[in-house]
C-alpha positions, 0 to 999 in steps of 0.5 A, spaced: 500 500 500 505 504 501 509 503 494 502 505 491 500 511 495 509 513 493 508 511 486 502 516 485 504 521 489 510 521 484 504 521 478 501 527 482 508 531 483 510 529 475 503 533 473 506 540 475 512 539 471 510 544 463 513 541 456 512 548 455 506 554 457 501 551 452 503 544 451 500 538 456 504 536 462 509 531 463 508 524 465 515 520 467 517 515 463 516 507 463 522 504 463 521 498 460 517 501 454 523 505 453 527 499 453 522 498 447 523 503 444 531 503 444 531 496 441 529 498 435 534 497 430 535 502 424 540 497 421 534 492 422 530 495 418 535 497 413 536 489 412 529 488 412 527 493 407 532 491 402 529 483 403 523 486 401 526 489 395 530 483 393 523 479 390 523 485 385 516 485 386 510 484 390 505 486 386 498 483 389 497 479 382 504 477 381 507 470 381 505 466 388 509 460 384 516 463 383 520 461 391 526 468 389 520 473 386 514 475 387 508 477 392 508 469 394 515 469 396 515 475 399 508 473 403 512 466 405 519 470 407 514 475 412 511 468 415 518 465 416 521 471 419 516 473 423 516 465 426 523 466 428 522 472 432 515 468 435 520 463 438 522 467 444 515 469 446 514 462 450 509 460 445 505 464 447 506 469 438 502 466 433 504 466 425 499 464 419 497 467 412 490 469 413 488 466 406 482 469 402 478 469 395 477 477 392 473 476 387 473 479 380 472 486 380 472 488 373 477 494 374 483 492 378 482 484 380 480 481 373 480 474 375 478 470 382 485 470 385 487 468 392 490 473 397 493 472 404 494 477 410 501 474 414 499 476 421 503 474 428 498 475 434 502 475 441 497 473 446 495 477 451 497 473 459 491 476 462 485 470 460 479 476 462 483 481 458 480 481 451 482 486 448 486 487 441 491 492 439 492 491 430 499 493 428 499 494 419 503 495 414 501 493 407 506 488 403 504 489 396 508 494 391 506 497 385 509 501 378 505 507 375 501 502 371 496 499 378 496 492 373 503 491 371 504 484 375 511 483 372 515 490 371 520 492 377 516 495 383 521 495 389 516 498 393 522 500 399 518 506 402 512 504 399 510 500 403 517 496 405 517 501 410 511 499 414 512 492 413 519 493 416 516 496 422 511 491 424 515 485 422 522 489 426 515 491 433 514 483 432 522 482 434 522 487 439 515 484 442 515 477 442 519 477 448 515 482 452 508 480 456 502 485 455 495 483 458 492 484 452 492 482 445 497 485 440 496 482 432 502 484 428 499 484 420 503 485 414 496 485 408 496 484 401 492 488 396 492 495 398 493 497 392 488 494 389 483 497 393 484 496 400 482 488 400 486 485 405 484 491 411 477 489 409 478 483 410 480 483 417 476 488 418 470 484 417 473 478 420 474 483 426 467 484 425 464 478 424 468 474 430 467 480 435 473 481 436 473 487 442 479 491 437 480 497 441 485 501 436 488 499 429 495 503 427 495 502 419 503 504 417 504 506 410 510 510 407 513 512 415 521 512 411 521 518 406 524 525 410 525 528 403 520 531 398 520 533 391 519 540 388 519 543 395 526 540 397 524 539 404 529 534 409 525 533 415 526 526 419 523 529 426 516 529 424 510 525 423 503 525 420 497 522 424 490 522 420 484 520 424 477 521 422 472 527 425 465 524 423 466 517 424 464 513 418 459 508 422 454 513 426 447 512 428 442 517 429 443 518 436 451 519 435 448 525 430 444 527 434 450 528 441 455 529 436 451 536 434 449 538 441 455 537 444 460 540 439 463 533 438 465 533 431 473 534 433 471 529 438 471 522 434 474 515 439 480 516 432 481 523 433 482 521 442 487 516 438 491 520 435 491 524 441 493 519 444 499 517 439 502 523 440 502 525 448 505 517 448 510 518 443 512 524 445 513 522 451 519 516 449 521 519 442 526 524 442 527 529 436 520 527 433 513 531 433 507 528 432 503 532 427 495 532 427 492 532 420 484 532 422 482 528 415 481 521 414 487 521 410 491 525 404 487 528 400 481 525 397 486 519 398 485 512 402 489 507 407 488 500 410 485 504 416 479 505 412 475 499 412 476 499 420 473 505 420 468 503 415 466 497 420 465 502 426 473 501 429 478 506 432 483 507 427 488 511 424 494 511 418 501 513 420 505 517 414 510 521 413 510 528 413 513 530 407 512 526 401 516 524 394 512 523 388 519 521 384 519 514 388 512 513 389 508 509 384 513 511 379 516 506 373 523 504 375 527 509 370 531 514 368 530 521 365 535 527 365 539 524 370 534 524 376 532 516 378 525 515 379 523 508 383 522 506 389 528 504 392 532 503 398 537 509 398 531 514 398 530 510 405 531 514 411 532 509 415 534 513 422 527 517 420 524 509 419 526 507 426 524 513 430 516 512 427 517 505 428 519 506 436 512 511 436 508 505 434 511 501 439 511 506 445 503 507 443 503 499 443 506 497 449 502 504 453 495 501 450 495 493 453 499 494 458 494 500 461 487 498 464 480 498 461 477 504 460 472 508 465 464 506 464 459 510 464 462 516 462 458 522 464 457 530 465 451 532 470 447 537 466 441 536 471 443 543 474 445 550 470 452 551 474 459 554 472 462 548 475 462 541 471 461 535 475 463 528 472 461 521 474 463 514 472 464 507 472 470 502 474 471 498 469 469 491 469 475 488 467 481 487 467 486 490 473 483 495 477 486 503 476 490 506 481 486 511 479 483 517 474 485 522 469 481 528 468 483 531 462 480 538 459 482 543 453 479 549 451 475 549 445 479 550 440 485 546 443 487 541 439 491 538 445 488 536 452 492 541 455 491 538 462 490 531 466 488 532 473 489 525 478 483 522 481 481 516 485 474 516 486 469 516 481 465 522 480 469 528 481 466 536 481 471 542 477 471 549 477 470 550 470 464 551 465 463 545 461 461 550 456 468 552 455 472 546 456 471 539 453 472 534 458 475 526 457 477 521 463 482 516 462 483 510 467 491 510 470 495 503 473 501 505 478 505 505 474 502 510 468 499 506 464 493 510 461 488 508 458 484 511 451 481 517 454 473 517 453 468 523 452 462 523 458 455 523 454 449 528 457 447 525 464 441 528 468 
């Protein structure tokens, strides 16, 4: 009891340290995630993102029969890879191919073809935590022409990089035990029309899988733009749906009468993503980007949030349109193609250690609070907010309050709690309000917007 009372005193004094004036405060650091973070190998990417290279192509309807080129033997290496890594969990990581049929489509599929999903699930060691956390990268590549099955397609950052990732957070995590359940996929057919992703969202979906968050990496390795010439490795974009794409009614309907549009479970995501990687990363600043994805654009992330699931895509912040879906060639001396050398692989590693302190934070945190709400039943210039522990799971050390003003597109401060109902001398017509549930050792949870109570 005395070491939980000194660790939460600790949390309380952390809490009074500013980054700066307008940024949220300071929470110590795990050390055994940041022991994550730091085995994180640029090297080791580097190496896995010239073997993906090395098969000339991957290209979702390339040869499946060919064991050196290829999506099939690309699939088959990313499964043996991730097998070896699986051997220091103690058995408890999980390696298949998720094989499934996409059907002809007339446009990008022209014959019934066969597609896999190499995924490695390292399960959770609390038998009531059912929790999962979902970690991609897209390992299908493409030339300009999206149907040219035979031509080089190197794909190094497009999405070696994301492949890399996932695969080098598998290798780093095996080892570690989490209560929760983090699955590590590498999905095919992004290019084709995102049918991979949707193929493990409606699995998801169909299985009832309690998905709490899905990170979807794609092209996390360039720091250097054409046209602009801007060279930046320290910072990184997060987009995250505002509306979401699965809302009934009565969503509709609290989302206009509180002013939630800035409010969705992705956006508290991508949050999240930031104050967490910020926390453990040096040199690298997370950028918000409130749209879905670029513009007039889409990711793997899509068919999550289409199915109703948190989810969010991870990119670079500048992109470079010379490697990209570019034809292997060269024209007044500039190279153009997706090749290793335009990788920045130390870039490539603090992006990868972004995805594995957010991972390790999120399944090693409690469950989140239930029954989240603000009293409306009086007019008052305070706001009193009451909740539920949650019913699974460890129990919380206690509760995070977390307010920002309107406008604010951080929380900008987190106030310990650990009761279930609290009263704040603030206007809930001037801030916006969540709670997070927190263990003794900082672990938070995803923060939850309270609904209306009267």
């Amino acid at each position: 009891m005395q070491r939980q009372v000194a660790i939460i005193n600790l949390i309380l004094l952390t809490l009074i340290l500013p980054i700066s004036i307008s940024a949220q405060t300071a929470l110590r650091q795990d050390e055994k995630i940041l022991k994550i973070t730091e085995e994180i190998s640029a090297q080791h990417l580097e190496n896995l993102v010239r073997k993906l290279v090395s098969f000339e192509t991957r290209h979702s309807l390339s040869t499946t029969a060919d064991k050196k080129k290829g999506i099939g033997a690309a699939r088959n290496w990313a499964q043996a890879e991730l097998e070896k890594y699986a051997a220091a969990s103690g058995g408890r990581m999980t390696v298949m191919q998720d094989r499934y049929v996409v059907k002809a489509d007339g446009r990008r599929i022209p014959a019934d073809v066969e597609m896999a999903n190499v995924m490695a699930t390292l399960k959770g060691t609390d038998p009531n935590d059912d929790r999962v956390f979902i970690v991609s990268g897209h390992i299908d590549s493409r030339n300009t022409d999206v149907m040219d099955v035979k031509g080089l397609a190197p794909g190094a950052n497009d999405d070696g990089s994301g492949t890399a990732a996932v695969l080098e957070l598998a290798r780093v995590m095996a080892s570690r035990q989490f209560p929760a359940t983090i699955i590590f996929v590498a999905v095919q057919g992004e290019e084709q029309g995102l049918y991979g992703a949707r193929h493990l969202a409606q699995r998801a979906k169909q299985e009832n899988w309690n998905l709490v968050a899905m990170l979807n990496n794609d092209m996390i390795g360039n720091s250097f733009s054409d046209e602009t010439n801007l060279r930046d490795n320290t910072r990184v974009r997060i987009f995250s749906e505002g509306v979401p794409a699965v809302e009934t009614e009565e969503m509709t309907a609290l989302r206009k009468s509180t002013g939630g549009e800035n409010d969705s479970r992705s956006r508290q995501l991508a949050r999240y993503i930031k104050e967490t990687g910020e926390r453990y990363i040096p040199q690298l600043q997370v950028v918000l980007n409130y749209r879905t994805d670029r513009f007039l654009r889409g990711g793997d992330h899509t068919p999550f949030s289409q199915a109703g699931f948190t989810a969010v895509r991870l990119c670079e912040m500048n992109e470079n349109y010379r490697y990209q879906h570019q034809n292997v060639r060269t024209e007044n001396n500039i190279r153009y193609g997706d090749f290793p050398e335009h990788v920045d692989f130390e870039y490539l590693r603090k992006n990868t250690a972004l995805n594995a302190a957010t991972l390790a934070n999120l399944a090693s945190a409690p469950y989140t609070p239930e029954n989240v709400g603000v009293v409306t039943s009086n007019l008052t210039n305070k706001t009193e907010l009451r909740w539920e522990a949650p019913k699974k799971g460890k129990k919380p050390a206690g509760y995070y309050i977390l307010m920002r003003e309107t406008s604010a597109p951080m929380w900008e401060k987190k106030i310990f709690v650990t009761g279930t109902t609290t009263v704040l001398p603030y206007s809930k017509d001037n801030y916006f309000f969540a709670v997070q549930a927190v263990d003794a050792e900082g672990h938070e949870s995803l923060p939850v917007i309270p609904k209306p109570l009267r």
